[in-house]
KEKE-206070 format. One record per residue (C-alpha): x, y, z; residue number from 1; residue in three letters. Coordinates in steps of 0.001 Angstrom, whole numbers, padded with zeros to 6 digits. Each point is the difference from the previous one (the first is absolute). Example, Ala and Ser with C-alpha at 12.3 -4.5 7.8 and 13.67 -1.06 7.14 Angstrom:
// KEKE-206070
<node u="012300" v="-004500" w="007800" seq="1" type="ALA"/>
<node u="001370" v="003440" w="-000660" seq="2" type="SER"/>
// end
This chain:
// KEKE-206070
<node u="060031" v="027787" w="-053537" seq="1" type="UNK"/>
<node u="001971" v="-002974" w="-000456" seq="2" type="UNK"/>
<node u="003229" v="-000170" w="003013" seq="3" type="UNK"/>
<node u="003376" v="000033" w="-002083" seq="4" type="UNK"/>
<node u="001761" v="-003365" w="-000682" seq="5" type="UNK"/>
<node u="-003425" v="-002223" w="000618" seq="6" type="UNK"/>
<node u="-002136" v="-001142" w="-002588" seq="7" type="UNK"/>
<node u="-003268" v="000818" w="000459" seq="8" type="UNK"/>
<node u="-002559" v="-002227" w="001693" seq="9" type="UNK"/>
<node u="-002019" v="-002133" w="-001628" seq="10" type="UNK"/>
<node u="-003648" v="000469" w="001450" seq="11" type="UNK"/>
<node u="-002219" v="-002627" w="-001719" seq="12" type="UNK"/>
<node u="-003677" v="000665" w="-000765" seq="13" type="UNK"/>
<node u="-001517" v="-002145" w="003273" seq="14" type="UNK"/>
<node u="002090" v="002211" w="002009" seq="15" type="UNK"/>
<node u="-000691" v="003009" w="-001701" seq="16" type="UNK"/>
<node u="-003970" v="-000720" w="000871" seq="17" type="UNK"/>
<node u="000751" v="-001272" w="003221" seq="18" type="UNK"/>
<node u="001550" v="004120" w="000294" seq="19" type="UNK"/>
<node u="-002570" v="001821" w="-001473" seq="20" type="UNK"/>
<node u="-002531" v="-002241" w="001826" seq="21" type="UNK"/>
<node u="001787" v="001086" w="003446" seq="22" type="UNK"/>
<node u="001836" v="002778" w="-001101" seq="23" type="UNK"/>
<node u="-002674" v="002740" w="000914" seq="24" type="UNK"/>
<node u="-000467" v="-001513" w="003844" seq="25" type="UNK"/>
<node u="003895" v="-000073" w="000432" seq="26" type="UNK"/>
<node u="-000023" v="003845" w="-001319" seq="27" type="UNK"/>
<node u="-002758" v="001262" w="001736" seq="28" type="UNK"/>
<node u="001455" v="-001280" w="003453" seq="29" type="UNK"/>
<node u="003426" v="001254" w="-000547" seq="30" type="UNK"/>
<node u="-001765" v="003614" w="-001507" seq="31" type="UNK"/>
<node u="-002066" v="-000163" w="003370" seq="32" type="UNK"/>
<node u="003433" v="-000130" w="002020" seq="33" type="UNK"/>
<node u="001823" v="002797" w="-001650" seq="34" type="UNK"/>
<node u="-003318" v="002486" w="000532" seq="35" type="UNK"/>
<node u="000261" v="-001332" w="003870" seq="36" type="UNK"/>
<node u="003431" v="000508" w="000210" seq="37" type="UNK"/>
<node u="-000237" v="003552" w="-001223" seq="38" type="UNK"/>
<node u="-002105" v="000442" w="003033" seq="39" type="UNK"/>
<node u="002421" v="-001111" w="002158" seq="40" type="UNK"/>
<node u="002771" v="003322" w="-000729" seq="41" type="UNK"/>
<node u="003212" v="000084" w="-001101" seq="42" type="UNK"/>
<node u="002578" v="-002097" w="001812" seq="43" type="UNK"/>
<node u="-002326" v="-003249" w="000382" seq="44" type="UNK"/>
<node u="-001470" v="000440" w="-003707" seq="45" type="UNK"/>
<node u="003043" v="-000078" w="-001907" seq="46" type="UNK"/>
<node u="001157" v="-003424" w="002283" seq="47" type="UNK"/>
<node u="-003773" v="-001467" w="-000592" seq="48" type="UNK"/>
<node u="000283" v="000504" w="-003806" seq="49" type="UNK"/>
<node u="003619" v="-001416" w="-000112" seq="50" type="UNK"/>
<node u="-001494" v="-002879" w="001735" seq="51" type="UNK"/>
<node u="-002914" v="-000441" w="-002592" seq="52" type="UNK"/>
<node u="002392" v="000185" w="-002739" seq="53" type="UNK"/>
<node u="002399" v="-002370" w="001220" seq="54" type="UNK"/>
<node u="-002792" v="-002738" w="000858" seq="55" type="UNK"/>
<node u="-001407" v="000683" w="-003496" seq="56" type="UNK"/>
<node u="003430" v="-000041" w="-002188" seq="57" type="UNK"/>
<node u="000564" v="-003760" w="002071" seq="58" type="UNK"/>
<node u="-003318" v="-000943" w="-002390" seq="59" type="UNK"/>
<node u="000091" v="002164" w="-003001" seq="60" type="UNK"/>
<node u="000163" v="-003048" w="-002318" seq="61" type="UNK"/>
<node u="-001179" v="-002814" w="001560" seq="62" type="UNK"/>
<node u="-002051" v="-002565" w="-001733" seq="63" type="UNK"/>
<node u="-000464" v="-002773" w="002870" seq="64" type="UNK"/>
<node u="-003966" v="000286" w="000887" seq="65" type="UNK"/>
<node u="000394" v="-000811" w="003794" seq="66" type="UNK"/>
<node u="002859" v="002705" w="000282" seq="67" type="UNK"/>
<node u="-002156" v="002694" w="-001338" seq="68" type="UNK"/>
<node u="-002851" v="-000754" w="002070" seq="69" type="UNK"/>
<node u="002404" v="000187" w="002934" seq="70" type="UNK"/>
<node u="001048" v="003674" w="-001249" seq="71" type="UNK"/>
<node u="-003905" v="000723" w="-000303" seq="72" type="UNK"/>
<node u="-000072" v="-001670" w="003775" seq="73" type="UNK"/>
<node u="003238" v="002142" w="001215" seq="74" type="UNK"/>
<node u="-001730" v="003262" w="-001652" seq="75" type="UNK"/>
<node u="-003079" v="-000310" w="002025" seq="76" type="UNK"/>
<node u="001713" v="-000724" w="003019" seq="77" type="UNK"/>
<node u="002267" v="003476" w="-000598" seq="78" type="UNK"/>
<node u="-002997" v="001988" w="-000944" seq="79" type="UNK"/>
<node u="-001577" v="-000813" w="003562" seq="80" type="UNK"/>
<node u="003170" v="000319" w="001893" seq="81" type="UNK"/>
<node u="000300" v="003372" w="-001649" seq="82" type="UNK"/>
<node u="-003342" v="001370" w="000287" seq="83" type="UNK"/>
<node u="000243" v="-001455" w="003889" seq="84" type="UNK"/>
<node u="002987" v="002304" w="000343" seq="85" type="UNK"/>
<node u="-001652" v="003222" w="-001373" seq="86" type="UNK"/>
<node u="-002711" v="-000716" w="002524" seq="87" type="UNK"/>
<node u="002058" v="-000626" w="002876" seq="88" type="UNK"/>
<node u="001943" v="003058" w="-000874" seq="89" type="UNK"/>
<node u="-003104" v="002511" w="-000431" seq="90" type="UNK"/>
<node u="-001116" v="-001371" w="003311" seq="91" type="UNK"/>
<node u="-003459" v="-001635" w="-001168" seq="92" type="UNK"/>
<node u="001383" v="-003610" w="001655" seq="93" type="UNK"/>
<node u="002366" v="-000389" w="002832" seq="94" type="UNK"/>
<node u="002971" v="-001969" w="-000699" seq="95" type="UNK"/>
<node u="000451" v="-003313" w="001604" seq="96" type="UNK"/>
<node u="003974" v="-001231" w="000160" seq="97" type="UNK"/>
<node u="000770" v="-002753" w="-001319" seq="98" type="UNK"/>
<node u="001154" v="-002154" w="002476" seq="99" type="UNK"/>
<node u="-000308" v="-003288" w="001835" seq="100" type="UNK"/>
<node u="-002444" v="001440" w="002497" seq="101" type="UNK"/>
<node u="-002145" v="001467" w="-002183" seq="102" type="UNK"/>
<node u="-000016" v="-003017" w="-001994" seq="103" type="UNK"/>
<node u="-000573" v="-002291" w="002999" seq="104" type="UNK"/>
<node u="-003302" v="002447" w="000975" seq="105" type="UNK"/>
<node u="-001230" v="-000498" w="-003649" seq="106" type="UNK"/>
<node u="000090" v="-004055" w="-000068" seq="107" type="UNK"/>
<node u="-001738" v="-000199" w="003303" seq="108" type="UNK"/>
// end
């Protein structure tokens, strides 16, 4: 649905492949996410799926190739993060803080 007072926006036919071409990796990450963040209960899920929506709505009509690869990037990066979480929550891996120790005992 068009947003009041803007004309609409002009997606030319490249771009509209480029979409369709990547448009089914881009939805299945972000349709991933929502069924892990249902997982998750209440409180975090509906602050997860806020987060999705925002980081999605940034892209919704972008047509610059290296930006949408970078969403693609950003997606796959959140779907790991996320499913790390549900693990670390359930108990199957034991959380490691994030901090300057920890990372010093990783580079060595």
């Amino acid at each position: 649905m068009p947003i009041v007072g803007l004309r609409p926006f002009k997606i030319t036919r490249a771009a509209e492949k480029f979409h369709s071409k990547y448009g089914f990796e881009i939805f299945s990450n972000v349709l991933h996410m929502m069924r892990t963040a249902h997982k998750f209960g209440e409180p975090e899920k509906s602050k997860i799926i806020k987060d999705i929506k925002r980081n999605i709505r940034k892209h919704k009509f972008e047509k610059n190739r290296e930006k949408i690869n970078d969403l693609i990037y950003d997606l796959k990066n959140a779907v790991f993060d996320l499913d790390y979480k549900l693990q670390v929550k359930r108990g199957l891996v034991p959380h490691i803080p994030n901090t300057k120790e920890t990372k010093r005992i990783t580079v060595q």
